[in-house]
C-alpha positions in Angstrom: -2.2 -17.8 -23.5 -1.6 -13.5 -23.0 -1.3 -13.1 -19.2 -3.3 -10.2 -18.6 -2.6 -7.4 -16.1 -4.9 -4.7 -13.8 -5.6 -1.6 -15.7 -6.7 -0.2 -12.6 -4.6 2.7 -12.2 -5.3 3.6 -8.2 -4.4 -0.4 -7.7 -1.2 -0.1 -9.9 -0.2 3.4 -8.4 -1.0 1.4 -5.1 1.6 -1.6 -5.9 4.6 0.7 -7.2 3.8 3.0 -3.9 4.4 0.0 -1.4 7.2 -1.7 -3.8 9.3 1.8 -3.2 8.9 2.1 -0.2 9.7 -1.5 1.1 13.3 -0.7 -0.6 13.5 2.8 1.6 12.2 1.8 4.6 13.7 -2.3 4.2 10.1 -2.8 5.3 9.5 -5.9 3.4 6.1 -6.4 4.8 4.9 -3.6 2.2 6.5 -5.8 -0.4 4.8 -8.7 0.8 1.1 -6.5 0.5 2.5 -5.5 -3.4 2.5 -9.1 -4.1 -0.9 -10.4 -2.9 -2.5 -7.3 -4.6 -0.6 -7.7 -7.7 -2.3 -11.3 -8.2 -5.9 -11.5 -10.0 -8.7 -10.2 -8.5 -10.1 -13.4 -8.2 -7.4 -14.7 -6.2 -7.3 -11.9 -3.9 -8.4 -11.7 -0.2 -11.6 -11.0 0.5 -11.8 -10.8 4.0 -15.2 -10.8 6.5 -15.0 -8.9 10.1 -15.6 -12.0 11.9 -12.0 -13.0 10.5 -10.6 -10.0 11.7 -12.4 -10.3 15.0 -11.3 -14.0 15.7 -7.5 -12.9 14.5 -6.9 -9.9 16.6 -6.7 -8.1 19.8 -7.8 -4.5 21.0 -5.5 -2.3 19.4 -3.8 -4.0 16.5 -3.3 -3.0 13.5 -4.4 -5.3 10.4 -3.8 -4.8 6.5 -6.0 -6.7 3.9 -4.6 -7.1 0.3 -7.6 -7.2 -1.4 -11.3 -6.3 0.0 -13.3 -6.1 3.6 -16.8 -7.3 3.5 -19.2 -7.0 6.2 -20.7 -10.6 7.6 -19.7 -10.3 11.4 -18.9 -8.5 13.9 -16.1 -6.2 15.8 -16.0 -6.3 19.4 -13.3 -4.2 19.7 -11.1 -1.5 18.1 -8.4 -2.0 15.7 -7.1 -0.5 12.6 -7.6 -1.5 9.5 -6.5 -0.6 6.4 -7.3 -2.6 3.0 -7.7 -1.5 -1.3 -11.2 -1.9 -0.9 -14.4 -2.0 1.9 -18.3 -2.5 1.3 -20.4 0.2 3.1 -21.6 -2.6 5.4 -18.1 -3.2 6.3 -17.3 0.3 7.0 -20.4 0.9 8.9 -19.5 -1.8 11.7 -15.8 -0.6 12.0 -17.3 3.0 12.3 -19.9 0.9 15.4 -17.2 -1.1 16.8 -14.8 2.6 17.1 -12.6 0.9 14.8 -10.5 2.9 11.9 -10.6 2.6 8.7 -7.9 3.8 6.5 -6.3 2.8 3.2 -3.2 1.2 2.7 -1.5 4.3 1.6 -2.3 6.1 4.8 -1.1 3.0 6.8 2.0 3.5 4.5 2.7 7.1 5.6 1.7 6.6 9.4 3.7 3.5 9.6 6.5 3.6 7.7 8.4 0.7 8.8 5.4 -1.9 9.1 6.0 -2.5 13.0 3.4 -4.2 14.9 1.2 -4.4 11.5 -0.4 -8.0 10.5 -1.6 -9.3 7.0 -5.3 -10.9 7.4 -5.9 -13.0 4.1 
């Protein structure tokens, strides 16, 4: 059996961006995000607010390898940064005076990772 591979290019530009820079920085939480969204997209997260909301506090920062739907709430405000958000999703983080931001700009305003937590 052919193992198949994403022919999404924003996702593979995505994987070789965090790869690099986990080897510059010796982040190796961006490596650990460049393997979760290197899996199939049926295998990878797809994450509701009301996860986020049970997992975190006001002002942490959360990545999501994979996708942000909208079922639930946010009480508070965080960051998040994921690949991918429904409208719904980013509706209530826009409510809750959350940000939203892609992993890339998570990336460049955290280079090193610190204080950043993977929600899968």
């Amino acid at each position: 059996m052919r193992k198949t591979k994403s022919t999404n290019p924003e996702l593979i530009n995505l994987i070789h961006f965090l790869k690099k820079q986990s080897r510059e920085k010796e982040a190796k939480i961006w490596s650990t995000v460049a393997g979760h969204l290197a899996k199939p997209r049926r295998n990878r997260a797809t994450v509701n607010l009301s996860r986020i909301n049970r997992h975190t506090q006001k002002s942490d920062t959360v990545v999501i390898p994979g996708k942000v739907l909208g079922a639930g709430t946010l009480n508070h405000s965080i960051t998040v940064a994921a690949f991918e958000a429904s409208g719904k999703a980013k509706g209530k983080i826009a409510v809750a005076k959350a940000k939203y931001l892609s992993i890339q700009e998570l990336v460049e305003k955290n280079p090193s990772g610190a204080k950043v937590k993977i929600i899968r």
